[in-house]
N, C-alpha and C positions, 0 to 999 in steps of 0.2 A: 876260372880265371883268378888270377892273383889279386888279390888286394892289395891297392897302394898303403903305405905306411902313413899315419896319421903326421899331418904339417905339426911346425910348429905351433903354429895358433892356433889348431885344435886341441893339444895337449892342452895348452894354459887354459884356455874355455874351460876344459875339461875338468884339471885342476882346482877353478875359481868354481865351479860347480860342488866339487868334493867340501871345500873348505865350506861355505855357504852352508849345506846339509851339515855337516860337523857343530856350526856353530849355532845352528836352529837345534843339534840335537843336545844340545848341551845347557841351552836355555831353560826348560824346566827344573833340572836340579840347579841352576848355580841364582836362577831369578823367584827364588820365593820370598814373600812378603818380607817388603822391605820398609823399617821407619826414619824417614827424614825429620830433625828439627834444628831449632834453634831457642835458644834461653841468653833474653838478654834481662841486665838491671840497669835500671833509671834510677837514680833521685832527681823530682819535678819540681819546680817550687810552686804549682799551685796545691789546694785541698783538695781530699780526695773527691768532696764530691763536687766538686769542679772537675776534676778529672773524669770521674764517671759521667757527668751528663755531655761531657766531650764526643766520650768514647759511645753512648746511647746514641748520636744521631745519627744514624746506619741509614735514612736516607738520604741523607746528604752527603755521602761517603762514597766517592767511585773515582778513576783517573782524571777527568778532566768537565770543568764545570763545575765541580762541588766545591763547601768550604773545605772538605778532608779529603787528600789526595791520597790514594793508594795505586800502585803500578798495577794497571793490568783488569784491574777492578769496574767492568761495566755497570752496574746496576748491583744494589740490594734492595729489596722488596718486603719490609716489616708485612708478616702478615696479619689479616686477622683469627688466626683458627687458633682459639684458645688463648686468647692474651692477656696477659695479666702486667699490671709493671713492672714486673722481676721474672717475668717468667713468659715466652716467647718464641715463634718461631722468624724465622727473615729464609727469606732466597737471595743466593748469590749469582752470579752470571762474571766469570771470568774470561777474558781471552788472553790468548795463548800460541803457543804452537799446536797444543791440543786445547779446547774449547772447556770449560768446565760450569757446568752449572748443577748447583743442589741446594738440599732444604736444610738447614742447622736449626737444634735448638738452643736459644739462650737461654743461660739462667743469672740469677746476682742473688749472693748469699751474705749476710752482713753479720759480723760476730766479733764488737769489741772494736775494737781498732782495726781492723782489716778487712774486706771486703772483696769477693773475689769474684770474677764472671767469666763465667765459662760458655764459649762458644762452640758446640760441637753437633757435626752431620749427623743427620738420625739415620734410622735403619732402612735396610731396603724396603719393610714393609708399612712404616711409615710415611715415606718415600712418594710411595705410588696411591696413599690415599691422599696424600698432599697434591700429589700432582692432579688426581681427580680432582681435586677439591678446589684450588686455583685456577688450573689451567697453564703451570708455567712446568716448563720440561726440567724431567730430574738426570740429569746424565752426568754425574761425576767423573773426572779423568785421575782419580784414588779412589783405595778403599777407605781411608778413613779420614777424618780432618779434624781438629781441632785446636783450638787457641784460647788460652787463659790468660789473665787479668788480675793478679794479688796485687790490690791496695793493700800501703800501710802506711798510717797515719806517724808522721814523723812530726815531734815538736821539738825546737830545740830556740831555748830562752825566752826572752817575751816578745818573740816573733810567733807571727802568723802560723798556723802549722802546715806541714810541706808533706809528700806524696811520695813513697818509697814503691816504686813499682816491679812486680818480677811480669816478664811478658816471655810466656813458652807459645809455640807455632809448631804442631804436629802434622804431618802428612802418611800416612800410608801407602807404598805400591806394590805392585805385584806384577808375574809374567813379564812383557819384554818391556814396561814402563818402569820395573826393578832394576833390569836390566842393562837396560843404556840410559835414565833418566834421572839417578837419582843425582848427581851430578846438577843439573840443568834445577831440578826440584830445593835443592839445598839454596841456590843462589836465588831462587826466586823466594824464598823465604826471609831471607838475609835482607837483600831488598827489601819487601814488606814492612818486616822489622823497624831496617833507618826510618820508613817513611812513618809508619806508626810513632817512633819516637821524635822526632822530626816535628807531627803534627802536635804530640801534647806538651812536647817543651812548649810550643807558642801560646800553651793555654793560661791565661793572666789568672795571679793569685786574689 
């Protein structure tokens, strides 16, 4: 018996099927690790290390309820494995459209007039002794993350001396969050950013 001829609306199904599978198949080569940031500069008028013990109180730092507001920022969690005052780890917990939580190391290195702290996600095998170690889950939505912090010591006349700050915000992605995300990733950094500068403009000389 004859086969009726495919309707319209099967075609297009049809169609929207091909393209779908086209565009899954083209994802691996066009979505390889991808780097998002941003590099802002400040001059502050407080000192740097006024600036710095600002920027140190990471527990008091989340979107709503803290003195230091950052968008998106549930909880950081100083821990204690390994802590030293310049040298540290903290858990973050972000929400999102995708949920992000993982372990950063911090460091503060001080040489001269400038001062720099680096905050970046350890490795995955760090990761998972940390999360033994705690108890708090590590499941980043990047491969990579970090954010640095150049103080520098600006004096100008017989005024107090003021705070030239560089602030970079790295992310890594990869697969379909390279994909259709990085877009979405740029702007939440950006954000971050204002609020970061935002918070230490307010910080008194």
């Amino acid at each position: 018996m004859a086969q009726s001829p495919p309707t319209h609306g099967t075609r297009v199904r049809r169609a929207l099927v091909v393209l779908v599978f086209a565009a899954l198949a083209l994802v691996p080569r066009c979505a390889h690790a991808k780097r998002v940031w941003v590099t802002e500069r400040w001059d502050l008028a407080a000192p740097p290390q006024a600036i710095l013990d600002s920027m140190m109180q990471f527990e008091d730092t989340c979107e709503r309820g803290c003195k230091h507001q950052i968008p998106r920022l549930v909880k950081t969690v100083v821990l204690p494995y390994e802590r030293r005052p310049d040298d540290f780890y903290v858990w973050m917990f972000i929400e999102d459209i995708q949920d992000a939580k993982w372990f950063s190391h911090v460091t503060v290195r001080r040489s001269g007039s400038r001062t720099k702290v680096v905050i970046q996600m350890v490795s995955p095998s760090l990761a998972a002794r940390l999360e033994k170690t705690t108890g708090l889950e590590d499941d980043p939505a990047f491969d990579e993350c970090f954010t640095v912090y150049d103080l520098e010591t600006v004096v100008a006349g017989a005024g107090p001396p003021r705070t030239r700050l560089t602030f970079t915000s790295l992310i890594s992605l990869s697969g379909l969050a390279a994909f259709f995300g990085s877009g979405i990733a740029h702007g939440r950094l950006e954000e971050a950013a204002h609020a970061v500068h935002r918070d230490l403009a307010g910080v008194k000389p």
